[in-house]
C-alpha distance (Angstrom), angle and dihedral (degrees) to the residues before:
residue distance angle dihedral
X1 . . .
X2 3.34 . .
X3 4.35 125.8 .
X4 3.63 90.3 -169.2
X5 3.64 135.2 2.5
X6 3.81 145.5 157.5
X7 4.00 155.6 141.6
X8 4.08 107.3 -95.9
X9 4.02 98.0 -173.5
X10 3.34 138.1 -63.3
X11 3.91 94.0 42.9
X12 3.90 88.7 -66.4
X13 3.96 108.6 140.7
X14 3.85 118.0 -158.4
X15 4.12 115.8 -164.8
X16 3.60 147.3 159.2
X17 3.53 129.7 -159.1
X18 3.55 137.2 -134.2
X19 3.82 136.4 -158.2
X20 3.74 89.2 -78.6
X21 3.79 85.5 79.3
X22 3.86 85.4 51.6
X23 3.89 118.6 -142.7
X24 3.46 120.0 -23.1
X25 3.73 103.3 -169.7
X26 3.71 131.3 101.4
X27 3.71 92.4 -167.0
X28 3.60 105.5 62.1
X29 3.86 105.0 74.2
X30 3.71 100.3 -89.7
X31 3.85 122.7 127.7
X32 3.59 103.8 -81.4
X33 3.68 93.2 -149.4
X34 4.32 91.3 63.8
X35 3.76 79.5 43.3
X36 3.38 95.1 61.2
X37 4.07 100.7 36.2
X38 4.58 77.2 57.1
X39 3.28 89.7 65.5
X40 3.61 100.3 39.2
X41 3.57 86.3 57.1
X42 3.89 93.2 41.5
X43 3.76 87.0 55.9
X44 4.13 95.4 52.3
X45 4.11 87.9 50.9
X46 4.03 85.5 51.4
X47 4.05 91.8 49.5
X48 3.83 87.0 -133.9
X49 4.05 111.4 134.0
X50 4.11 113.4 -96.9
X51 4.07 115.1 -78.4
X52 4.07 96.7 14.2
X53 3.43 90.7 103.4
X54 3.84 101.8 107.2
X55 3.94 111.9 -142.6
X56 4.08 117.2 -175.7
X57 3.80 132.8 -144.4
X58 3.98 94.7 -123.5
X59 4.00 124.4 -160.8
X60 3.34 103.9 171.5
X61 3.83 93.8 -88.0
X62 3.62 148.3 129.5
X63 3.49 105.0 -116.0
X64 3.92 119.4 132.5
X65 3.87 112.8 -139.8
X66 4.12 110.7 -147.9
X67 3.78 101.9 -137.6
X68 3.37 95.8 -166.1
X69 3.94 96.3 45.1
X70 4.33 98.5 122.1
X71 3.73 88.5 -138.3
X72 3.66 108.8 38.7
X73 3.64 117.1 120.7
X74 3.84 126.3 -87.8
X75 3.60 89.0 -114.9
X76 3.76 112.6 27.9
X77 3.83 118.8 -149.7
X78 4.12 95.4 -128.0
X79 3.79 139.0 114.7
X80 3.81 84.9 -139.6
X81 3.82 147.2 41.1
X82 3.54 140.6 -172.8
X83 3.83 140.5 179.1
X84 3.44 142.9 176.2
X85 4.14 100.0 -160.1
X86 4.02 103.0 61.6
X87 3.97 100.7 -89.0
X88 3.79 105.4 162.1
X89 3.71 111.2 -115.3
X90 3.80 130.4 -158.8
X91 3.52 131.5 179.1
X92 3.84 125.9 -152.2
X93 3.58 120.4 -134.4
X94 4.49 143.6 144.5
X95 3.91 105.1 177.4
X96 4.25 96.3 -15.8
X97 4.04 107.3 99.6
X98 4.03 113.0 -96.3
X99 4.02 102.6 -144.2
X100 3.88 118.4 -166.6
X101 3.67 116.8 -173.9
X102 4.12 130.4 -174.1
X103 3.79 129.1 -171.9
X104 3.76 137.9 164.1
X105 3.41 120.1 -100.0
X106 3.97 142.9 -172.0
X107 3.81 90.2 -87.1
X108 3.72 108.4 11.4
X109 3.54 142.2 -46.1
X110 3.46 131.1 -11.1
X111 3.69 113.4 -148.4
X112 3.93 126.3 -172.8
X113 4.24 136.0 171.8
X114 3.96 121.3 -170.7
X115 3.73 132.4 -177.2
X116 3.56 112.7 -133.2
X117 3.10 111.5 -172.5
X118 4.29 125.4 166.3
X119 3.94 81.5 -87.0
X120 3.55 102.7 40.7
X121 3.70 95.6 44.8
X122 3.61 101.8 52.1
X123 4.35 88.5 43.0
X124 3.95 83.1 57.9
X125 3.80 104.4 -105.3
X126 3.77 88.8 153.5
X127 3.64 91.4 57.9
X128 3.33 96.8 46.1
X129 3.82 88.6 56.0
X130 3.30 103.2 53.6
X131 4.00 92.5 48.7
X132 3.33 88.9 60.8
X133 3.74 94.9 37.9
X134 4.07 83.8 52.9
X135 4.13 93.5 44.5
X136 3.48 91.5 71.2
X137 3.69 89.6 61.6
X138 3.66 99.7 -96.2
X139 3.16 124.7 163.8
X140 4.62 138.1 172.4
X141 3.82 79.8 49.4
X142 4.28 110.9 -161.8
X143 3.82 134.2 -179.7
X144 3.90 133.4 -159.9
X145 3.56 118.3 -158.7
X146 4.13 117.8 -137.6
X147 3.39 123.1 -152.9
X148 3.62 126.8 -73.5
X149 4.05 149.0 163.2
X150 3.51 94.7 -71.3
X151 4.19 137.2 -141.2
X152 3.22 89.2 -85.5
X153 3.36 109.7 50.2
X154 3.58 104.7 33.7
X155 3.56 117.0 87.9
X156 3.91 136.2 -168.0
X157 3.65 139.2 175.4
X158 3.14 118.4 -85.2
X159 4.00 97.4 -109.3
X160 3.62 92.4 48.2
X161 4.23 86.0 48.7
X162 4.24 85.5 51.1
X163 4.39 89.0 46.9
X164 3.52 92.4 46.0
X165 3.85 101.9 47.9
X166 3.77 94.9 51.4
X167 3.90 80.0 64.6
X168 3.19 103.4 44.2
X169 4.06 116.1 12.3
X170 3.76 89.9 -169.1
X171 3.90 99.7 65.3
X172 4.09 87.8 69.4
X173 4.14 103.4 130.2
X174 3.46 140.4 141.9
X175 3.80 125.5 -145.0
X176 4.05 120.5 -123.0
X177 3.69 91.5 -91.6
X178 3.87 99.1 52.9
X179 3.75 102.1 -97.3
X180 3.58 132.3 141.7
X181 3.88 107.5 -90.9
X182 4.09 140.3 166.2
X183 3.78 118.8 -129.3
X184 4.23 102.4 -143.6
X185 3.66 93.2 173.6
X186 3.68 94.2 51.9
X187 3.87 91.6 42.0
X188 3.55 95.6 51.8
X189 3.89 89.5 47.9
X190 4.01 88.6 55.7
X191 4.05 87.1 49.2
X192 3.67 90.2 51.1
X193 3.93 99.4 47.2
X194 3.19 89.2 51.7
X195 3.40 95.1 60.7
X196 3.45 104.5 50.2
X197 3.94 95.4 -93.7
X198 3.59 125.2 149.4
X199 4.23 104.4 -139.5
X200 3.89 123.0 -148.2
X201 3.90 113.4 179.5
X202 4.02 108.0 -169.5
X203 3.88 109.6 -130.4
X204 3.71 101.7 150.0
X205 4.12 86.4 86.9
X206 4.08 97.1 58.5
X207 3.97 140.7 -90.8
X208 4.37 105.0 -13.4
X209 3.52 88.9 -155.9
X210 3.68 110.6 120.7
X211 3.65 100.0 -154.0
X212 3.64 101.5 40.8
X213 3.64 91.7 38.9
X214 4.12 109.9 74.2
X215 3.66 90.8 -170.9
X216 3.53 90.4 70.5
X217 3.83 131.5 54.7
X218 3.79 124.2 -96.2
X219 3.64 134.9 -179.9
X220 3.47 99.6 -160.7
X221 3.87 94.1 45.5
X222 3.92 87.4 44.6
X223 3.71 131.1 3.4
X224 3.66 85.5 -164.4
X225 3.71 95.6 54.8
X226 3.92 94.2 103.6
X227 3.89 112.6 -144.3
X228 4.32 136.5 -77.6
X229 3.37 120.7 -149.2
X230 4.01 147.9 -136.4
X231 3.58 112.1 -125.9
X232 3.98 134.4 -170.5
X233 3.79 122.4 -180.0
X234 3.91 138.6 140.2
X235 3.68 116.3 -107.4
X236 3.78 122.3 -150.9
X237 3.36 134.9 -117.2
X238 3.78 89.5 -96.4
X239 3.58 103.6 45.2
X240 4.22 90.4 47.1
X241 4.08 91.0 47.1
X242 3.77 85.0 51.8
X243 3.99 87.4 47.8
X244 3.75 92.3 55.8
X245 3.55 96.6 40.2
């Protein structure tokens, strides 16, 4: 279920899944009712209580969703999320870059996911993240890096190559058979440095490419491949004893 997972202090566990979770989408096509029974059964592996697991309606944007907000939809339109009180965040993604970020704050954790996709990344969705993340009076702020379509692999005309660099220098690539390519992992890596942001990119659990990578979801390898997701939460006691055990 799960291509990498684990606890990364103060209770705060960081994951990503792969397709042994299955697709976790409701808007690409699949029933929504097997959708729905995924994530049920996503949400028992976590240990966090059924339906908390906050899901967002992404478009490729910048917007910020306040998790903790009392009236904010059940399903936020946002490529990011934050809270300050525990809410259980994923982020959808299959080839964009799933970014999970954890700070301290006043009273706890602060937990965050974005979706940074080519878009999103170069409009400054990272950025906006971690001001929010950081106007809850967070501070220590880290990052782990999900898998994605990497430099490599993920090609681009040459115009939208040209646009994209004047953004973002750092996403300059080329695939493995000479083409014009962006570099999102590498990109978002610059954005975060800059910003004070320690980066952790999980390798331990095999190749994060997306496309080359069939245990993960891709897009361009399969537009029927559905979607994983990055996922932050805080386990309790019980659920980390039984973890260790």
């Amino acid at each position: 279920m799960f291509w990498w997972q684990d606890e990364v202090g103060h209770g705060v566990r960081v994951a990503f899944t792969d397709c042994g979770a299955g697709n976790l989408a409701l808007h690409t096509g699949d029933d929504p009712a097997a959708v729905r029974e995924r994530r049920a059964a996503l949400e028992r592996e976590m240990g966090v209580g059924g339906g908390s697991l906050l899901f967002l309606e992404q478009v490729h944007g910048t917007e910020v969703a306040d998790a903790d907000r009392p009236d904010r939809p059940a399903v936020p339109t946002a490529d990011a999320a934050v809270t300050a009180t525990g809410v259980p965040l994923a982020v959808m993604v299959a080839d964009c870059l799933p970014v999970v970020l954890v700070a301290t704050g006043p009273e706890g954790p602060v937990t965050a996911v974005a979706h940074a996709g080519r878009r999103g990344l170069l409009d400054g969705v990272l950025e906006r993240t971690v001001e929010q993340v950081r106007a809850r009076g967070a501070r220590g702020l880290a990052a782990w890096i999900g898998p994605s379509v990497c430099g490599s692999c993920y090609e681009v005309p040459a115009a939208m190559q040209e646009e994209s660099v004047r953004r973002i220098p750092a996403v300059a690539a080329t695939t493995a058979w000479g083409s014009p390519a962006l570099d999102l992992r590498a990109g978002a890596r610059d954005r975060l440095a800059g910003l004070g942001v320690d980066v952790t990119e999980p390798t331990a659990a095999g190749p994060s490419c997306t496309l080359e990578n069939e245990r993960l979801s891709s897009h361009r390898r399969d537009p029927r491949s559905g979607r994983f997701v990055g996922l932050v939460w805080r386990a309790t006691p019980g659920d980390r004893a039984e973890r260790a055990a």
